[in-house]
N, C-alpha and C positions, 0 to 999 in steps of 0.2 A: 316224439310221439308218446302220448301216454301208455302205462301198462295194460296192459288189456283189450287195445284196440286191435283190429284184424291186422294187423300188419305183420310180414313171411319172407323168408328169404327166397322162396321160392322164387322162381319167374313166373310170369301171369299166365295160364290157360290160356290158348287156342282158343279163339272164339268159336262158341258152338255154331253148328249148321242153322240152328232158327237165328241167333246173331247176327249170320251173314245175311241170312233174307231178308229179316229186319234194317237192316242197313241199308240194304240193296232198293226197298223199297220205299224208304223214306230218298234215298237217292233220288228214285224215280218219280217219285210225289213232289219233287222240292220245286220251286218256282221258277221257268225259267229252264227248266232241264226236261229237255225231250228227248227222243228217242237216238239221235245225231248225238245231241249232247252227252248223255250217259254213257255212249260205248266209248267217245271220245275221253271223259273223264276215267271211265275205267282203264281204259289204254294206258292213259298218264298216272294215274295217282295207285295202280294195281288193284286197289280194293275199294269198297265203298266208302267204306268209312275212311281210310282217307282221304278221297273224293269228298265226303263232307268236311270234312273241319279243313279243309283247304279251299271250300267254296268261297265262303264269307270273304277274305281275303281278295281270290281270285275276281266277285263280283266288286270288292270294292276297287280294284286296277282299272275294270273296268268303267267305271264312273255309278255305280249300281250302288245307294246308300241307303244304310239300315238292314242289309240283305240278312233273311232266316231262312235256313233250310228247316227244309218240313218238321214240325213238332215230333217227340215219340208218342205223343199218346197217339196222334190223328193214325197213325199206321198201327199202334195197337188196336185201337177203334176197326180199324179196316179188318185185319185179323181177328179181332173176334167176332166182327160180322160173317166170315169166312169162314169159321168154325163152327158159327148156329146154322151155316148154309152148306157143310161138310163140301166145300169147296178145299183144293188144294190150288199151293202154289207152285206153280211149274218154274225154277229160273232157266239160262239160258246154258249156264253152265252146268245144269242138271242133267245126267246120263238119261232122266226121262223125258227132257226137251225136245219137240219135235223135230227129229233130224231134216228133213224138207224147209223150214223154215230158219234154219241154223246160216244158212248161206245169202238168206235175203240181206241187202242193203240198211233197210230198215226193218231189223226182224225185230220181236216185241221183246225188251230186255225180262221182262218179266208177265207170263200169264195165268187167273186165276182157271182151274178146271174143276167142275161140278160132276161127276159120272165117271166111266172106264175109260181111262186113260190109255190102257194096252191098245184102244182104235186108232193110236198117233202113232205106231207101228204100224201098222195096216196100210196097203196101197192104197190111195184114196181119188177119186174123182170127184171133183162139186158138179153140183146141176142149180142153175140159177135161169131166174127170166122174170117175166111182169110178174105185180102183184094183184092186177086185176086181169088175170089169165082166163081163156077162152075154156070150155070145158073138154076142147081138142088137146089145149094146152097141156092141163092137171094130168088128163087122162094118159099125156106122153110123157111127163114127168115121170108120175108114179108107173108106168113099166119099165121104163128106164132104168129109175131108182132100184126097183125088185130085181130087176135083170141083173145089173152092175152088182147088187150085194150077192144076186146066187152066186156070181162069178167069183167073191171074195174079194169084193171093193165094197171101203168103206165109204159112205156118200157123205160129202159135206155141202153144206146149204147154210141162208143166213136166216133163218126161221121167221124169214117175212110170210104174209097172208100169200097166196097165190101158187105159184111154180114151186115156193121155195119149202112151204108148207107141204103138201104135197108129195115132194120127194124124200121128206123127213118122216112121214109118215110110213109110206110104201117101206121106209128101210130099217124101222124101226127094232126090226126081227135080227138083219143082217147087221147092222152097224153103222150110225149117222153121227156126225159131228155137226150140233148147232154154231153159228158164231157170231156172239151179241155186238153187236154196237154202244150197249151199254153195260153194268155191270152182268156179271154173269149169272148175278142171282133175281133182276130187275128181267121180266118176262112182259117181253112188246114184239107184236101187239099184245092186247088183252086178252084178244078172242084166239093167243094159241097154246093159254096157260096148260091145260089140260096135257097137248104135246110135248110142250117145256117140260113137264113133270116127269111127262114117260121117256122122254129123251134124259134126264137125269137118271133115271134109274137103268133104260135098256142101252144107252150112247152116251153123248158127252157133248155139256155144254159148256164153251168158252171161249171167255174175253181178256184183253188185255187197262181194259177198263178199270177202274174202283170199284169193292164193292159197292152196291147202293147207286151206283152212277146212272142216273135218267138216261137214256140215248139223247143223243140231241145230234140237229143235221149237221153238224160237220164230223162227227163219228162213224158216220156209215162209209162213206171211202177207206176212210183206214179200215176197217171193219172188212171192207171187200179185197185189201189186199193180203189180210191173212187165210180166205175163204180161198183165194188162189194158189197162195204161196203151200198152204199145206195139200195138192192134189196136186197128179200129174196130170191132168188135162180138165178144162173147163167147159160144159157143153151148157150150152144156151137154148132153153126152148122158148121162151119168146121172150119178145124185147121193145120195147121202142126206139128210136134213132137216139136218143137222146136221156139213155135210163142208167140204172147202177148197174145192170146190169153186164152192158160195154162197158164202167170203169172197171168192174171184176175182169172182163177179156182183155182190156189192155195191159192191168196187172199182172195177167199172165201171162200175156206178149212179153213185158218187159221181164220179167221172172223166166223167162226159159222153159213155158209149159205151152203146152196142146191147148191151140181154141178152137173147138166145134160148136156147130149152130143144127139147130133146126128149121128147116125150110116151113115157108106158111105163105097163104094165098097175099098177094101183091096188093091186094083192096082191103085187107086189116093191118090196121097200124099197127096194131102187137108184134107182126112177125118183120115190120120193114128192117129192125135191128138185126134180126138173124139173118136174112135176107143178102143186108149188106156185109155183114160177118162171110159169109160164102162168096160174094160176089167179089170180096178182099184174098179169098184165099183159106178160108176155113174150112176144114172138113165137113162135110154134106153127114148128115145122123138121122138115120130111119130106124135104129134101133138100138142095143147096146151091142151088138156083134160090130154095127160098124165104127162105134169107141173104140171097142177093146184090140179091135184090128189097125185102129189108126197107133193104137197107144205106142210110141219108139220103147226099145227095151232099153235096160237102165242104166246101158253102157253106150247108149247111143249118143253122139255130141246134139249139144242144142242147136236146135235149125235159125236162122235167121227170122226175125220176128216177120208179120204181114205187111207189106208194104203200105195196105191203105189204108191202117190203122197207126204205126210207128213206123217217124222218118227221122225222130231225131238220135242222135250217138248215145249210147251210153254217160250217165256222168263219168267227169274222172275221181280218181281217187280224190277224197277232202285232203288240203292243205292246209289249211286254217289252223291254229294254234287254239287251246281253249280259251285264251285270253281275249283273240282275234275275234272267233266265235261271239262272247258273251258284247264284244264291243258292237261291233254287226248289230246281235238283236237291240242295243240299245239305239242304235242309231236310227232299224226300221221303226219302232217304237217313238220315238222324239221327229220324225217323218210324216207318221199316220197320224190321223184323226177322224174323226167321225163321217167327216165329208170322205167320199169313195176317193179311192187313187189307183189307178190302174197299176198293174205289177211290172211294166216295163218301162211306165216312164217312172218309177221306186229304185230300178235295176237304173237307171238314166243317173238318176239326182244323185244317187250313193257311189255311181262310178267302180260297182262292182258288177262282175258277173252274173247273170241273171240264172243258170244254175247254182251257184251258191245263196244266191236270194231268195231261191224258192225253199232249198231246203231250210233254210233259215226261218222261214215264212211255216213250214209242216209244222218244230219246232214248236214255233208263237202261238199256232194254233190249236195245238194239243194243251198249250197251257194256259189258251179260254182268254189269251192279249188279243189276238187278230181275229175276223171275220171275214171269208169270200162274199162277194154277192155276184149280181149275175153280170154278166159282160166283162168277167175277170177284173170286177174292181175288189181293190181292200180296204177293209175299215179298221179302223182300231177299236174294241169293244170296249165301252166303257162302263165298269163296274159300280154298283148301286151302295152307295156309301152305309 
C-alpha cells in the first residue's frame, strides 16, 4: 500500500446506527425479500449486511441469475425524501418500535413515522368502517373517537374518506395514528390532505411502505393488518359484507385483539358487515363506555378467535431454510403467468403445503411479481420493459 493511503492498524469501527438502518433497508427494498424473507435472513446471516453480500450467492443456489440487491443510492434517495418529509425511521429492533406489533408474525421489519411517535406508547383502539358512511355512521364514529381519546386511547384509523376520516378527525386533539397504504409522506385520498397535515403535526402518520410509494390495491390488506396489530381492540361502525374493513377484523382475530361492531338497521347494506360481526360473536357498541368495558386487561390470556369468522389453526412455525425459500418463490414464479391460476390447484402442481404457498405468495406480492384477482386466482404481473 502506498504512503499515505488511509490504511491503520486499528480495527474497523462499529458500524454506526444510520449504517445499520441503511443496510437494513436496502435489505428490505432488495428483490425478492419480503417481509418472511428478511426476518428469516436476519435470523441466519445476524445482521443486514451480511444478509446482503450473502444474498447474491444464496439467489444464485437457487437458480436466480444475475441477482442485485437493492442499489445504495435508491435507499439513499429514499432517506433523503424522508428527511425533506421530517419522517423517521422506526426499526424493529429499535426501543422505539411499537411494542403491540413486535409479536405479530409478519410484523413490519422496518416503518417510516411522520408526527409524535410517543402515541405508539399509548393504549390504542382503531375505529374503521365504510368509506361511503351514512351520516348515522360519521356521526358514531366521531363520538366514539372523542370519547375513546377523553378516556386516553389513542385512535388509529387508515385515513380513508368516510368512518375512517372521521374518527381522525374527532381525535385530532387526544391522539390519532393514521396508517397509509402508501408511502407515508403520499396523502390518499386527495380530499384528506388538509387532515394528513394536521394529523402530522397533532398525531402520527405511518407506513411501512417507500417513501414516494403510490398506494396501490394490494397494499391496503397489509396496510389493515398494521391498523389492528397496533390496538387492542378493533370497533367497526359500518361495513359491507365484503369490505377492508372485515379483513382489518379478521386481522385482529387472528392477532389476538378485540372485535367490536356497530349494529345498524338490516335494510342498509353498510351495516350487514357489523351486523354479521355481532351475530359471529362480537361485542355489541352503543358507545365507548361499552369498548372500554369489553377491553380484557393486559394480563388477560387471548380468547379464542370467532368462530364465524376464523376456523382455520394457526400456521406452524416456518421450516423452510432460506435456500428452500428463495427456491419455492422461483418455482411459483416459473408456474404463473398471466392467465389466472387459482391458488390451490399452485398448492396442487408444487406438491407443497398450501400454507407455506400462501406465505410465499404475501412475499411475491409485496415485491409487485404476483397479482390476486377475484375468485382467488393469481397472476404473474408482467412488468413494462
Amino acid at each position: 500500500m502506498t504512503e499515505g493511503s488511509n490504511s491503520s492498524t486499528h480495527p474497523p469501527l462499529p458500524p454506526t446506527t444510520e449504517d445499520v438502518r441503511l443496510s437494513m433497508l436496502r435489505l428490505l427494498r432488495s428483490r425478492r425479500v419480503g417481509i418472511v424473507t428478511f426476518h428469516k435472513l436476519m435470523a441466519e446471516y445476524g445482521t443486514a449486511q451480511n444478509a446482503l453480500e450473502a444474498l447474491p450467492e444464496v439467489a444464485r443456489e437457487a437458480g436466480i441469475k444475475g441477482y442485485e440487491t437493492c442499489p445504495v443510492h435508491v435507499v439513499e434517495a429514499e432517506m433523503n425524501t424522508a428527511e425533506a418529509a421530517k419522517a423517521r425511521l422506526l426499526c424493529y429492533l429499535d426501543p422505539g418500535y411499537p411494542q403491540a406489533l413486535k409479536d405479530l408474525k409478519d410484523a413490519p421489519p422496518l416503518l417510516w413515522a411522520i408526527g409524535d411517535t410517543a402515541l405508539l406508547t399509548r393504549p390504542a383502539i382503531a375505529l374503521v368502517g365504510a368509506r361511503n358512511a351514512s351520516s348515522l355512521g360519521t356521526r358514531m364514529a366521531r363520538a366514539l373517537a372523542q370519547e375513546l381519546g377523553e378516556a386516553g386511547y389513542t385512535v388509529v384509523s387508515g385515513l380513508a374518506r368516510g368512518v375512517d376520516a372521521a374518527a381522525h378527525q374527532a381525535a385530532l386533539t387526544s391522539g390519532t395514528i393514521a396508517v397509509l397504504a402508501g408511502g407515508a409522506d403520499v396523502i390518499y385520498p386527495a380530499e384528506n390532505t388538509t387532515l394528513a397535515h394536521d394529523i402530522a403535526r397533532q398525531g402520527l402518520r405511518l407506513s411501512e411502505q417507500p417513501m414516494g410509494m403510490q398506494p396501490q390495491a394490494r397494499h391496503f390488506p397489509r396496510r389493515n393488518r398494521i391498523i389492528s396489530g397496533l390496538a387492542r381492540a378493533v370497533v367497526v361502525v359500518e361495513a359491507a359484507p365484503k369490505s377492508g374493513s372485515l379483513i382489518t377484523a379478521r386481522d385482529a382475530l387472528d392477532q389476538g385483539r378485540e372485535v367490536m361492531a356497530v349494529p345498524g338497521h338490516p335494510f342498509d347494506g353498510r351495516a350487514a358487515g357489523c351486523n354479521m360481526l355481532i351475530r359471529d360473536g362480537a361485542q355489541l357498541v352503543r358507545n365507548a363506555a361499552d369498548v372500554i368495558a369489553a377491553l380484557p386487561s393486559l394480563d388477560t390470556p387471548v380468547q379464542p378467535a370467532l368462530p364465524g369468522l376464523r376456523d382455520l389453526p394457526a400456521p406452524p412455525a416456518e421450516k423452510r431454510s432460506l435456500k428452500e425459500t428463495a427456491a419455492l418463490h422461483s418455482q411459483i414464479l416459473n408456474r404463473l403467468g398471466p392467465s389466472p391460476t387459482a391458488e390451490d390447484q399452485l398448492a396442487r402442481d408444487l406438491s407443497a403445503p398450501a400454507q407455506e404457498i400462501a406465505r410465499a405468495l404475501t412475499d411475491l406480492e409485496l415485491d409487485g411479481e404476483v397479482e390476486r384477482q377475484p375468485g382467488g386466482l393469481l397472476a404473474r404481473r408482467i412488468k413494462a420493459k
